[in-house]
N, C-alpha and C positions, 0 to 999 in steps of 0.2 A: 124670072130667076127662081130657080128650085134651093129652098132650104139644105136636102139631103141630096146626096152622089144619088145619079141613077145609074145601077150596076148593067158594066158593058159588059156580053158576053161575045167573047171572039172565036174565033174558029175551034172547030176539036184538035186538029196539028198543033202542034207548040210552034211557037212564035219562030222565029220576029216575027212583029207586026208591025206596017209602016204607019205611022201617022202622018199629022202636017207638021210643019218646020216647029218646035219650039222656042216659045221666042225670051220667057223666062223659065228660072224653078226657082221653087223654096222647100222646106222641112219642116215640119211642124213635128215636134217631139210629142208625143203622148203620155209614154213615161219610160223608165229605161229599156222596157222591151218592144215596143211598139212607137211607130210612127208614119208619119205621110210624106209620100212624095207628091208635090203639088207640081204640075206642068202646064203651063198656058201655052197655046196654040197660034201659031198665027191666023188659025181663021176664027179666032175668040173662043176656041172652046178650052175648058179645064179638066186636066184629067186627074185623078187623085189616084194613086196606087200605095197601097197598106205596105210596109214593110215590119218584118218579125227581127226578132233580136239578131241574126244571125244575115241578114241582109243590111241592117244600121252598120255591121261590123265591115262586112264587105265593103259599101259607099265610102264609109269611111276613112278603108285601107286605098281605094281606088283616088280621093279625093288627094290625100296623101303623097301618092304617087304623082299624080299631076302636078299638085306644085310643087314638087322635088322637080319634075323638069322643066319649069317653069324657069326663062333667065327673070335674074334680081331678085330670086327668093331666097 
């Protein structure tokens, strides 16, 4: 087990990019402008991707929206 993320570099095209099935996520706040998107793999790997103030905003509004259509919310 590595201490630090070791940085994936993916193709020069912009994404998508597929991975394997994700099987959790979490957020780790950093502070109000930064934080982590954590994603574990079903084949055990973890992927961390950084997001900027302006991305927290977006998940945020998307997360939002989801449970608006969620039934019994």
């Amino acid at each position: 087990m590595r201490d630090q993320p070791i940085e994936l570099i993916l193709a020069n095209q912009p994404g998508p990019y597929r991975l394997t099935k994700c099987i959790s996520v979490a957020l780790n706040i950093l502070d109000p402008d930064r934080a982590e998107l954590i994603l574990d793999t079903k084949s055990g790997q973890r992927i961390l991707v950084e997001l900027d103030s302006e991305a927290i905003e977006a998940l945020g509004d998307l997360i939002s929206l989801a449970l608006k259509g969620t039934p019994g919310r």
